[in-house]
C-alpha atoms as one frame of an Amber mdcrd trajectory, in Angstrom:
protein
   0.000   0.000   0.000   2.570   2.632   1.109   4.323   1.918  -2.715   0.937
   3.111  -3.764   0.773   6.585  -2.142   4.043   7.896  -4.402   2.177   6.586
  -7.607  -1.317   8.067  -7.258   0.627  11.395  -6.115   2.910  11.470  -9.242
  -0.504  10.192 -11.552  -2.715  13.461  -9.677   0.246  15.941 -10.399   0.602
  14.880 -14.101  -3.433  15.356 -14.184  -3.277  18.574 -12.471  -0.342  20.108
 -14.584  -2.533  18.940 -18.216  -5.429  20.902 -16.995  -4.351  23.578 -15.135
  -3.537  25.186 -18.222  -6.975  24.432 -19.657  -9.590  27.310 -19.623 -12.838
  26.752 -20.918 -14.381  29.563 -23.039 -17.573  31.153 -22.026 -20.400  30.136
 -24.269 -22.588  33.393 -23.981 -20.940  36.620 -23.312 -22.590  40.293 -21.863
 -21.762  43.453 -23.235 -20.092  44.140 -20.105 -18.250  41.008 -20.146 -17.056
  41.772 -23.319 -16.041  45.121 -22.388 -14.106  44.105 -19.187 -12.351  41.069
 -21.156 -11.415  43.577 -24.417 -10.174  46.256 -21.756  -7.980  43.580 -19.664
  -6.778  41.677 -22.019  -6.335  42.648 -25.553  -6.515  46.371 -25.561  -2.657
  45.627 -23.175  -1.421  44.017 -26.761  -2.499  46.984 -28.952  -4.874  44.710
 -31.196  -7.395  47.525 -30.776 -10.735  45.335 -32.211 -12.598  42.079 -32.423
 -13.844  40.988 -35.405 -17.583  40.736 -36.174 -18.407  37.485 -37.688 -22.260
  38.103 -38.220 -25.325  37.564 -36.489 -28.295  34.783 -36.559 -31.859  35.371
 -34.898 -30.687  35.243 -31.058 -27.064  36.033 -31.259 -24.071  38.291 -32.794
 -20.761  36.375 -33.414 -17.431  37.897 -32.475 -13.906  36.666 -32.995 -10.552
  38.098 -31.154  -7.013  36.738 -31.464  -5.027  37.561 -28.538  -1.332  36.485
 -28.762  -1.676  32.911 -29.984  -5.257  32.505 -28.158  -8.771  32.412 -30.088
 -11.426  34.234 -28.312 -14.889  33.091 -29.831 -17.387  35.969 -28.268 -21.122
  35.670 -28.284 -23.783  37.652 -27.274 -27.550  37.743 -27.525 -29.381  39.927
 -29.231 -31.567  41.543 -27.052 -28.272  42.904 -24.975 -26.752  44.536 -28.636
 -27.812  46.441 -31.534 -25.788  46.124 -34.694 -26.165  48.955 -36.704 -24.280
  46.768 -40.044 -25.644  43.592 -39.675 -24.646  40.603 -41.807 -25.604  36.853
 -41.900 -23.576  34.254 -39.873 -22.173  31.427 -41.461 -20.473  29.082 -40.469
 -18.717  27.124 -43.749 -15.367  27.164 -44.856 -15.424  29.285 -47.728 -17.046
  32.108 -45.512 -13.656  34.527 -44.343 -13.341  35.085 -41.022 -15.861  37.844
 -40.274 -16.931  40.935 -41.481 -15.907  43.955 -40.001 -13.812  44.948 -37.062
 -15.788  46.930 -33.973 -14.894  48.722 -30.925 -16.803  47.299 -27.894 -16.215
  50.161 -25.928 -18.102  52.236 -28.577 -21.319  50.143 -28.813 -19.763  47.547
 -31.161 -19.345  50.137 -34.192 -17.632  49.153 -36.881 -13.782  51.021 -37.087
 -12.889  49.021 -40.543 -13.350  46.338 -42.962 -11.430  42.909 -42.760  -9.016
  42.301 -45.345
């Protein structure tokens, strides 16, 4: 039994040290949310926008790349106007997303992608 103890402890650390790098994105995002996270985060790397990837009939699609990190962002509808709306679709000869926005500016759009 005791030859057990240093075995489960090594198994738990390996465990620990493949997750604890392991954040799981938010599914649904507020406008605030997005704010704080854009503010924190990627405003501190001079990216200055998130991409807007279009919108279905309960949510807007946003996309941010942050260093080497994909940020998908969604939010609901009835939280966000979008002056410029434009279909989402999700199929791989769609491009990325549409437009870039400011979320600290209600989501307007500062320039086209590409």
């Amino acid at each position: 039994m005791k030859m057990n103890v240093p075995i489960a402890i090594c198994i738990m650390a390996v465990f620990a040290s493949c997750t604890a790098g392991y954040q799981v994105q938010k599914s649904v995002w507020t406008v605030q949310e997005v704010q704080q996270w854009y503010n924190k985060d990627t405003a501190k790397a001079n990216t200055n926008s998130i991409l807007y990837r279009g919108s279905d009939t309960q949510q807007h699609f946003f996309l941010s790349q942050f260093v080497d990190k994909w940020v998908f962002l969604t939010v609901k509808k009835n939280e966000l106007a979008i002056p410029e709306e434009k279909p989402y679709k999700v199929d791989s000869v769609v491009k990325l997303g549409y437009y870039y926005v400011d979320p600290n500016n209600h989501f307007v759009k500062i320039r086209d992608f590409n």
